[in-house]
C-alpha positions as CSV (number, residue, x, y, z in Angstrom):
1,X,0.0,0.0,0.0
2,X,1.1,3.5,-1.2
3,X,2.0,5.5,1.9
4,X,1.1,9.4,2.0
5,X,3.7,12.4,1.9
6,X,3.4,15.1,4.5
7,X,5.9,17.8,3.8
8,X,7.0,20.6,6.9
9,X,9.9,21.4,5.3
10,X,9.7,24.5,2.8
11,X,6.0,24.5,3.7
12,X,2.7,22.4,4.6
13,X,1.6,20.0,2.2
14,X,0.3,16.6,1.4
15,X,0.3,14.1,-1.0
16,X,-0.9,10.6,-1.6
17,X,-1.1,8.9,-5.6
18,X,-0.2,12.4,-7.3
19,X,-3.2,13.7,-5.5
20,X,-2.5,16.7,-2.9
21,X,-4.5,18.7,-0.4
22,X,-4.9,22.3,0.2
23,X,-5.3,24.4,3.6
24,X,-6.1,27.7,3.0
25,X,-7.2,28.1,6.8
26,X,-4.5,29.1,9.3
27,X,-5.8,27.0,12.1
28,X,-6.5,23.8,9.9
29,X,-2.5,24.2,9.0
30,X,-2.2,24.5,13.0
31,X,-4.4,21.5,13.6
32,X,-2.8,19.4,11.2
33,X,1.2,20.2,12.2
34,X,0.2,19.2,15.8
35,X,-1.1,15.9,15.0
36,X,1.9,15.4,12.6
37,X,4.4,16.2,15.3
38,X,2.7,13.4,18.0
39,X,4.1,10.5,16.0
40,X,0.8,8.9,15.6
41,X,0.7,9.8,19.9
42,X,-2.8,11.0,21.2
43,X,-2.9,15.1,21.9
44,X,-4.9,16.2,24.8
45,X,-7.4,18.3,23.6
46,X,-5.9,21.5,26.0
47,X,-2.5,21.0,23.9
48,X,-4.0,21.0,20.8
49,X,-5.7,24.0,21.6
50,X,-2.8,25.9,22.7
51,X,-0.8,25.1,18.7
52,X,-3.8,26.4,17.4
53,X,-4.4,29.8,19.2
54,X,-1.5,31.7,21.2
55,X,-4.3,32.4,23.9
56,X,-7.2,30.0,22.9
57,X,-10.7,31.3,23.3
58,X,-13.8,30.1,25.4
59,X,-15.1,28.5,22.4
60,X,-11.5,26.5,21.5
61,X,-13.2,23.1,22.3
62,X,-16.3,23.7,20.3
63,X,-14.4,25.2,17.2
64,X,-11.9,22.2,17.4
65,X,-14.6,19.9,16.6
66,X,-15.5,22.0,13.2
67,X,-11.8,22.2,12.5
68,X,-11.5,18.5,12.7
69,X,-14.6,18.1,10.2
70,X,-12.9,19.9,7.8
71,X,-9.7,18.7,8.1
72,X,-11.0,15.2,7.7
73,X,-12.9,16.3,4.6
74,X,-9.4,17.7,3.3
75,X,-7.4,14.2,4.4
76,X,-10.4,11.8,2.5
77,X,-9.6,13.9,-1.2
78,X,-6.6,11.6,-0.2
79,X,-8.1,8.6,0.7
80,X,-7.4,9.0,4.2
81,X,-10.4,8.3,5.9
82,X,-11.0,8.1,9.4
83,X,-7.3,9.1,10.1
84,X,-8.0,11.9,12.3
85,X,-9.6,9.6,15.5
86,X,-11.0,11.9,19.1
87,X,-11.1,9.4,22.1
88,X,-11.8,10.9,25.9
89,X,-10.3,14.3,25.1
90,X,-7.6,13.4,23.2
91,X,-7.0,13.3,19.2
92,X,-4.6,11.6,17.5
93,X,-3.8,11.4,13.3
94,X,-3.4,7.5,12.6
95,X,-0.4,8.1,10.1
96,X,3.1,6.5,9.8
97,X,5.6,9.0,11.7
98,X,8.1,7.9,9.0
99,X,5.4,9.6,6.2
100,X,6.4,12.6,7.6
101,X,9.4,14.1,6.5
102,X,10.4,15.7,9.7
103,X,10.3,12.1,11.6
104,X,11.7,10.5,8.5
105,X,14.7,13.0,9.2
106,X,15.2,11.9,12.7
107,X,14.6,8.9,11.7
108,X,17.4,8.7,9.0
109,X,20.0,10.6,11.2
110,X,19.3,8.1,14.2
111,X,19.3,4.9,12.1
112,X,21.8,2.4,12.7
113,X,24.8,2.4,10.2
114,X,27.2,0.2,9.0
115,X,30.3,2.2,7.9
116,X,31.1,5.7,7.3
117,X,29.5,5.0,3.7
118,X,26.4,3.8,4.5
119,X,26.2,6.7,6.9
120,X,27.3,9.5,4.3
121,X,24.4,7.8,2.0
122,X,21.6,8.3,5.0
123,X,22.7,11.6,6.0
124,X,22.6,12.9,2.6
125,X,19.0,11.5,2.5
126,X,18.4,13.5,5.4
127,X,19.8,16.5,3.7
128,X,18.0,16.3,1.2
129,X,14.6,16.6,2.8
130,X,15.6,19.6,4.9
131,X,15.3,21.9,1.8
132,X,13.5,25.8,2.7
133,X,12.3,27.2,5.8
134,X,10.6,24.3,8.4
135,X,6.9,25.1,8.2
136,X,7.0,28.5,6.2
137,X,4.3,31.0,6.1
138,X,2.5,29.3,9.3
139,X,3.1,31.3,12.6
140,X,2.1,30.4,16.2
141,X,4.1,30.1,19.6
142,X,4.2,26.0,19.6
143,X,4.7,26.2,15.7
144,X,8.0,28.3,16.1
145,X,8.8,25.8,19.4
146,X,9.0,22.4,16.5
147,X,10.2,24.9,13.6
148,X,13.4,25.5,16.1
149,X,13.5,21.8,16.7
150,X,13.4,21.1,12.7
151,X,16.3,23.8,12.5
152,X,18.3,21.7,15.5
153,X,17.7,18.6,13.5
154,X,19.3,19.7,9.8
155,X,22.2,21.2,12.2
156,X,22.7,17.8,13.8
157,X,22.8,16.3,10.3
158,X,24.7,18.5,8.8
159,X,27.4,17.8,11.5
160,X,27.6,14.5,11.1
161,X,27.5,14.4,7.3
162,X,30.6,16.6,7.3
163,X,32.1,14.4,9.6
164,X,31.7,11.2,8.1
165,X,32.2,12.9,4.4
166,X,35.9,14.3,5.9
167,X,36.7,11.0,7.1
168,X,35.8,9.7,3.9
169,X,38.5,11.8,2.6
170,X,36.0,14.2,0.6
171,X,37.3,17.4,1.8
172,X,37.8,19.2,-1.7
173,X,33.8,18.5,-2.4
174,X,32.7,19.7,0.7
175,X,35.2,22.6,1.6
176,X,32.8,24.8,-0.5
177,X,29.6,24.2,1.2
178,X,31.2,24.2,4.7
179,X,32.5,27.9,3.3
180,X,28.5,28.9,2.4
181,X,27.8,27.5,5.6
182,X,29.8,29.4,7.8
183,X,28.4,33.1,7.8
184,X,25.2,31.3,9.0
185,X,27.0,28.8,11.5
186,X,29.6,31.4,12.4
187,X,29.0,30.6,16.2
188,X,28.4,26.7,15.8
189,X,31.5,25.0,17.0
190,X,31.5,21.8,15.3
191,X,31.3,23.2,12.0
192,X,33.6,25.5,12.2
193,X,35.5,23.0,12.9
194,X,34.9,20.7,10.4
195,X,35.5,23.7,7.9
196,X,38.8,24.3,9.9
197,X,39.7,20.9,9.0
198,X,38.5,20.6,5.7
199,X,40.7,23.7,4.4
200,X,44.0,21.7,6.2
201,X,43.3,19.0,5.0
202,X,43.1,20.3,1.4
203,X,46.1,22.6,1.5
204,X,44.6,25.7,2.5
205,X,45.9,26.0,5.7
206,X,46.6,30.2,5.5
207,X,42.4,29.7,5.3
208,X,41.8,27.3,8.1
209,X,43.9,29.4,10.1
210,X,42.3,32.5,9.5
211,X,38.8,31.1,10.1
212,X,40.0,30.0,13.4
213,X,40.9,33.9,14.0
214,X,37.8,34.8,13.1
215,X,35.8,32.3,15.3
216,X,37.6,33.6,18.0
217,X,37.3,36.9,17.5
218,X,33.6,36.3,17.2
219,X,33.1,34.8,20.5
220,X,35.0,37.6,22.2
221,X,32.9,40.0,20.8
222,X,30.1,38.6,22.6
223,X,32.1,37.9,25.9
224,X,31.3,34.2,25.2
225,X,34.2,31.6,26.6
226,X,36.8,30.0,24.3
227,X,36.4,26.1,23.9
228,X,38.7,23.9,25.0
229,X,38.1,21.4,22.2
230,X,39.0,24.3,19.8
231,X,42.4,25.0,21.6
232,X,43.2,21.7,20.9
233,X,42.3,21.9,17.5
234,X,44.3,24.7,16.9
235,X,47.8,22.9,19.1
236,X,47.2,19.7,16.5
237,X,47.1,22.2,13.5
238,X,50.5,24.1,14.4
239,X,52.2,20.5,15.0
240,X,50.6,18.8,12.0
241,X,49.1,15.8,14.1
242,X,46.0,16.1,12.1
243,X,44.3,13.6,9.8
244,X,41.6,12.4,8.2
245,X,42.2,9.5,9.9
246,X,43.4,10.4,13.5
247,X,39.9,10.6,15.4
248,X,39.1,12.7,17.9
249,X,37.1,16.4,17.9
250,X,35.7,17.6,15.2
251,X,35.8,14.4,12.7
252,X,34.9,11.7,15.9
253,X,35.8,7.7,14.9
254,X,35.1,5.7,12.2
255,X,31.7,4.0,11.6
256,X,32.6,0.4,11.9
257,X,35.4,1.1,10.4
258,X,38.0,-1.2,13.0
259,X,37.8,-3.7,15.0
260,X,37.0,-2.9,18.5
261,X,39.6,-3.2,21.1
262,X,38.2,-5.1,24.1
263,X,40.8,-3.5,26.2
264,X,39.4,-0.1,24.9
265,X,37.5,2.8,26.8
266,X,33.9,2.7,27.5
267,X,31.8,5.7,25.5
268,X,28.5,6.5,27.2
269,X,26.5,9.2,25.5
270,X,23.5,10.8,27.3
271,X,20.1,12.7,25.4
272,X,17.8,14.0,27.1
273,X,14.3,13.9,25.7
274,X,13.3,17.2,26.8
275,X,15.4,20.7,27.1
276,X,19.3,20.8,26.8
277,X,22.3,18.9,27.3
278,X,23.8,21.4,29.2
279,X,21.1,20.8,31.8
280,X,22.6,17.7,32.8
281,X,25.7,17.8,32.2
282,X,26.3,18.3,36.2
283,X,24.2,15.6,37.0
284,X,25.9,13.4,34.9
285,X,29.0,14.4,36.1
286,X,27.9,13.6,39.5
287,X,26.8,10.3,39.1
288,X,29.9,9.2,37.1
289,X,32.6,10.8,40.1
290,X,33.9,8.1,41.8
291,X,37.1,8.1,44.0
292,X,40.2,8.5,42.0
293,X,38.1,7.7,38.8
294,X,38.9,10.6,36.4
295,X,35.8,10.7,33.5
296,X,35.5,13.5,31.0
297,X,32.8,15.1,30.7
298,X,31.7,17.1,27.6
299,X,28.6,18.5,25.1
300,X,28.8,16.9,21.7
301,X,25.6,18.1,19.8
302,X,22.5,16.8,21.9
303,X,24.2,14.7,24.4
304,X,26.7,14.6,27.4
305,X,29.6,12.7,26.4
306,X,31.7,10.6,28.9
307,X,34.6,8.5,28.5
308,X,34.7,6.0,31.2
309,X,38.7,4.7,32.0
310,X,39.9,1.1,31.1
311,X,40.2,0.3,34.5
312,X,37.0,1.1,35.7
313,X,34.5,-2.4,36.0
314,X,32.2,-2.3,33.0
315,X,29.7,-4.1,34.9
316,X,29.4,-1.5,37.3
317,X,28.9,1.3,34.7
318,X,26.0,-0.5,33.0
319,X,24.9,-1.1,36.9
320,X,25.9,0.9,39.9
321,X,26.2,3.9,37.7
322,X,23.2,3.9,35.6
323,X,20.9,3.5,38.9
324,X,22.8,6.6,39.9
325,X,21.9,8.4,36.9
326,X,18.4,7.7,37.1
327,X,18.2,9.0,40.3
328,X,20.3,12.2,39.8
329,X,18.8,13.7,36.9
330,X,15.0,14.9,36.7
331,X,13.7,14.2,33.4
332,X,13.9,11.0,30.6
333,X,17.0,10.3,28.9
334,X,18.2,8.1,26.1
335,X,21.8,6.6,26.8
336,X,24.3,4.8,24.6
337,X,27.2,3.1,26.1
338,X,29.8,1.5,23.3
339,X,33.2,0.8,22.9
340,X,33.2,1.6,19.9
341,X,34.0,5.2,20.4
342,X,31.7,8.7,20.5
343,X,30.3,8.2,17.4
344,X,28.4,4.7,17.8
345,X,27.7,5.7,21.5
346,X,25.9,8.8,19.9
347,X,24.0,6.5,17.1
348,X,22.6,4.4,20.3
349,X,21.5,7.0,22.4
350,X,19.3,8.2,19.7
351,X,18.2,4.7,19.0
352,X,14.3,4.7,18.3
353,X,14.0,1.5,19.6
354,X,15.2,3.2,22.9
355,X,13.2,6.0,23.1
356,X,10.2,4.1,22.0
357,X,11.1,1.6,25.0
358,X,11.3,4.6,27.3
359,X,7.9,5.9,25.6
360,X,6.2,2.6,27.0
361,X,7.6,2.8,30.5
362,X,5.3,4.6,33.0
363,X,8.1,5.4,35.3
364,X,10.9,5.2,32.9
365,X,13.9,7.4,33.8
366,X,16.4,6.1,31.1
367,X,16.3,4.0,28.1
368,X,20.1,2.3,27.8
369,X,21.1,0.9,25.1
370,X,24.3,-1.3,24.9
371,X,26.3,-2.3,22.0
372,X,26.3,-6.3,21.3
373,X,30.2,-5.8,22.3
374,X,29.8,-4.3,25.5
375,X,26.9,-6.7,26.7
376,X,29.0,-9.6,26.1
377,X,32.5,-8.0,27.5
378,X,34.4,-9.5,30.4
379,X,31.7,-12.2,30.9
380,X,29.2,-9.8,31.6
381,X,26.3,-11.5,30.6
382,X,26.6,-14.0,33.7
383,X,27.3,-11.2,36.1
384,X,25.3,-11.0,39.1
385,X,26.1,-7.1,39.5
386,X,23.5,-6.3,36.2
387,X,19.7,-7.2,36.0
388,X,21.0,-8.5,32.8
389,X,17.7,-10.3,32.2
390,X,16.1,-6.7,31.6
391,X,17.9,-6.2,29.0
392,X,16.0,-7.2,25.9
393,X,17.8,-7.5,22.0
394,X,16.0,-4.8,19.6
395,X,15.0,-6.8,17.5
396,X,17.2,-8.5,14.9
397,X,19.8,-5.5,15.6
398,X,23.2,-5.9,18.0
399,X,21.8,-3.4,20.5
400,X,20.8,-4.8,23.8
401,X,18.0,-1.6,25.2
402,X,17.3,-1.6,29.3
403,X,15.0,0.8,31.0
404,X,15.5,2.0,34.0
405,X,12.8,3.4,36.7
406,X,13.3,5.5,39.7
407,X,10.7,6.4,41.9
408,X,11.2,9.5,43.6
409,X,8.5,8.5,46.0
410,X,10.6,5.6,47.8
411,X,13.0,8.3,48.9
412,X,10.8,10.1,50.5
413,X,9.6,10.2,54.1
414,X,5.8,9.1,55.0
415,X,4.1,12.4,56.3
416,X,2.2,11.5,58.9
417,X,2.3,11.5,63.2
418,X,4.5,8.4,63.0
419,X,7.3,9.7,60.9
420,X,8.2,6.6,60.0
421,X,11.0,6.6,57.2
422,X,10.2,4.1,54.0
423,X,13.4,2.4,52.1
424,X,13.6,0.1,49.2
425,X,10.4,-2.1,49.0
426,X,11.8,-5.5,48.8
427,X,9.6,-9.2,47.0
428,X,10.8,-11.1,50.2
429,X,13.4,-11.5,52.9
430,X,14.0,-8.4,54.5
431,X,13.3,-8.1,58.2
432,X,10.9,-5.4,59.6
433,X,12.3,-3.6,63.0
434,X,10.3,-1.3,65.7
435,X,12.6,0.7,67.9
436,X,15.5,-1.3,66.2
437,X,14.2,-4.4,67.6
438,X,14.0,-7.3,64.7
439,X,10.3,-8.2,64.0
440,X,10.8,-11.0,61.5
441,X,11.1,-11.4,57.5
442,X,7.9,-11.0,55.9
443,X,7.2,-12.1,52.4
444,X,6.5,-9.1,51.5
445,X,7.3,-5.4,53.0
446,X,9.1,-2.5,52.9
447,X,12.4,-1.7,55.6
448,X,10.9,0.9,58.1
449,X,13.0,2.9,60.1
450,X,11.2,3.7,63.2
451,X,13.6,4.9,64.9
452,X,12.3,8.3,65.5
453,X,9.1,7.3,66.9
C-alpha cells in the first residue's frame, strides 16, 4: 500500500497517488502540524488548543470539533479516511511518523549504520529533505517551538554528514559548502571545525587558520568563553598531528570502520528527551565521580559525552552507575554506552527503539542501550552485579536496550504523626524492625525505620 507524503519542510503539504490537499485556513494548517508532530501519539485536547491559538478562546473546544470536520474532509480527497480519531479528550492522526518528513529525518540521522558509507548515503538522505524554511508561512508560539527543533535537526545532520564525508577523505567536495555554511553557523563550534579541517586537509591552511581567528574573535565579541576542544584543535594544527584518519574532535571515529579493542575505553552518551544537554551535564558528572576515577565530561551536539577509564568495572557502569543516573537527573534520557567510540555511543543514544522503550515505561527514567560488544564484554552476561535479564535484544539488531525506573517517591519520608521513614520495597526476605528491635522477615514489606518514633 502506497504510503502518504506530508511535507513541513519548505511548507505544509500533502500528498498521496499524485493527488495533494490544500489548507487555506490558518488554524487547519495548526491542527494538522500538531497531530503530525505526535508520532501517531494522542494530543490532549488543552494542547491542541494551545498550537492552534497563542491564547485559545472560550469556544476553543467547540471550534476544534468543526476544525477537525474539515480537516478530515481535506485528508479523505486523499483517501485518508477516518485518520484523524477523538477518544476521551484526546486526538490523535493515525499516520506512519516515517510519512512525515520531519520524523523521516530523525529517523534517518538516528538509524543504525554500517560504515562511514552507508552513513554519508543516509545523511545525505536526510539533507535532502531539509530543503527551505521548516513550516513557512504558518506562525504560532508552539509552531516556532518544533520549527526551532526542525532547525536543530538539519544542524545535527549537517554535523555528522561533514564528519563522516571528511573521514571519507572528501574534503575538496565539501570545503565549498562548509564555506557557504559558515556566515550562517559562524557561532556553531562543530562546523567550524569541520571547515577548519576541511581547508588543512586540502592545503589551504593560511584559510583554516584565518577562520580559526575569526571564530575567536567572534566569541570575544560577545564575551562568550573560548572552547577547550578548539584549543586543541588549533595545538594539532601548528604541530601537523591532524588527519583524516586520526579521530578525535571535530571528525569523531570511524563507523565500523575497525575492530573494537576489548581493552578499549567505554563511551556513554547521554540525550535528554526534553530541554538541553547542558542541563545535565552536572548531574551526569555527579553520578559518574567516583574516588580516583577521572571521567571527561563534555557536550557533543545533543548529548553529554563521557569516556569512562579502562580500569574502571564495565559491569558496574551499566549497573551501579546507571541506577545513579536515574536517580540524579529529573527528566527521561536516552543513553548509549559503546566501545566503539563517540560516534556509535551517539548513534545508540538516539536509537528509536530506545526512546520508543522509554515511551512505553510509565516510570521510565532512562532507556540504555548497549552495544552487542559491550553486553557480552568480560563475561558480563553472567554477572550478578547487572539485572542483565532486563535487557532485551532490539529486535534483529546488535543493540541490547534496558529501561531503567526511579521512583522519587521511595525516597521520601511518610508524612504523617509516626514519621516513619520508608526504604527500598523488597519481594521477600527483609526483616521489619520497631525501635530497632527485629520483628521477623515477611514475604512481602518494605524496611521501616522507626527509629524516631
Amino acid at each position: 500500500m502506497t504510503e502518504p507524503v506530508f511535507r513541513l519542510w519548505g511548507g505544509l503539504s500533502a500528498e498521496l497517488n499524485g493527488a495533494s490537499i490544500d489548507l487555506r485556513q490558518a488554524r487547519e494548517q495548526r491542527m494538522l502540524v500538531a497531530l503530525l508532530a505526535a508520532k501517531r501519539s494522542w494530543t490532549a485536547r488543552e494542547s491542541l488548543c494551545q498550537w492552534i491559538w497563542d491564547e485559545p478562546p472560550e469556544s476553543a473546544p467547540n471550534e476544534l470539533h468543526h476544525l477537525a470536520r474539515a480537516l478530515r474532509r481535506e485528508l479523505a480527497k486523499l483517501g485518508l479516511d477516518d485518520v484523524v480519531q477523538n477518544k476521551s479528550g484526546g486526538w490523535q492522526l493515525d499516520i506512519l511518523p516515517t510519512s512525515v518528513d520531519a520524523h523521516l529525518v530523525d529517523h534517518l540521522i538516528s538509524a543504525r549504520k554500517h560504515d562511514d558509507m552507508h552513513a554519508s548515503a543516509l545523511l545525505a538522505e536526510a539533507l535532502r529533505l531539509c530543503k527551505g524554511t521548516p513550516l513557512a508561512g504558518i506562525a504560532g508560539e508552539r509552531i516556532e517551538s518544533f520549527r526551532t527543533t526542525m532547525k536543530e535537526a538539519r544542524r545535527r545532520a549537517m554535523v555528522r554528514f561533514y564528519q563522516v564525508e571528511l573521514r571519507l577523505g572528501h574534503c575538496r567536495e565539501r570545503v565549498g559548502e562548509l564555506l557557504a555554511l559558515f556566515p550562517e553557523y559562524l557561532g556553531d563550534m562543530n562546523l567550524t571545525a569541520l571547515l577548519i579541517v576541511a581547508l588543512w586537509l586540502d592545503g589551504r591552511q593560511h584559510e583554516a587558520l584565518a577562520t580559526f581567528q575569526q571564530y575567536r574573535e567572534n566569541l570575544c565579541g560577545h564575551s562568550l568563553p573560548f572552547p577547550r576542544e578548539m584549543n586543541d584543535l588549533h595545538t594539532r594544527l601548528l604541530n601537523d598531528g591532524l588527519t583524516a584518519t586520526s579521530g578525535g574532535f571535530p571528525l569523531g571515529d570511524p563507523i565500523g570502520g575497525s575492530t573494537v579493542d576489548k581493552n578499549g575505553q567505554l563511551t556513554v552518551a547521554v540525550r535528554p528527551e526534553s530541554g538541553i544537554p547542558e542541563e545535565i551535564k552536572d548531574p551526569v558528572a555527579k553520578a559518574f565521580t567516583q574516588e580516583n576515577v577521572d571521567c571527561p565530561i563534555k557536550i557533543e551536539d545533543d548529548c553529554v559525552i563521557c569516556v569512562v577509564p579502562v580500569d574502571v568495572e564495565r559491569k558496574r557502569v551499566v549497573g551501579v552507575w546507571m541506577a545513579k543516573l536515574a536517580k540524579a537527573i529529573d527528566r527521561q534520557a536516552s543513553v548509549g554506552i559503546s566501545l566503539a567510540g563517540e560516534e556509535n555511543a551517539r548513534e545508540l543514544a538516539l536509537s528509536e527503539r530506545a526512546r520508543a522503550a522509554l515511551g512505553k515505561a510509565a516510570r521510565g527514567r532512562l532507556a540504555i542501550a548497549l552495544s552487542d560488544d559491550v553486553r557480552h564484554l568480560d563475561g558480563l552476561e553472567s554477572g550478578r552485579r547487572v539485572d542483565l535479564h532486563e535487557y532485551k535484544r532490539a529486535g534483529d539488531t546488535d543493540e541490547w536496550v534496558r529501561v531503567v525506573q526511579h521512583d522519587r517517591s521511595l525516597q521520601e519520608p511518610v508524612v504523617g504523626r509516626n514519621r516513619a521513614s520508608v526504604g527500598k520495597v523488597s519481594s521477600s526476605g527483609h526483616t521489619v524492625t520497631l525501635n530497632n528491635s527485629p520483628v521477623g522477615k515477611q514475604v512481602t514489606a518494605s524496611v521501616i525505620n522507626n527509629s524516631q518514633w
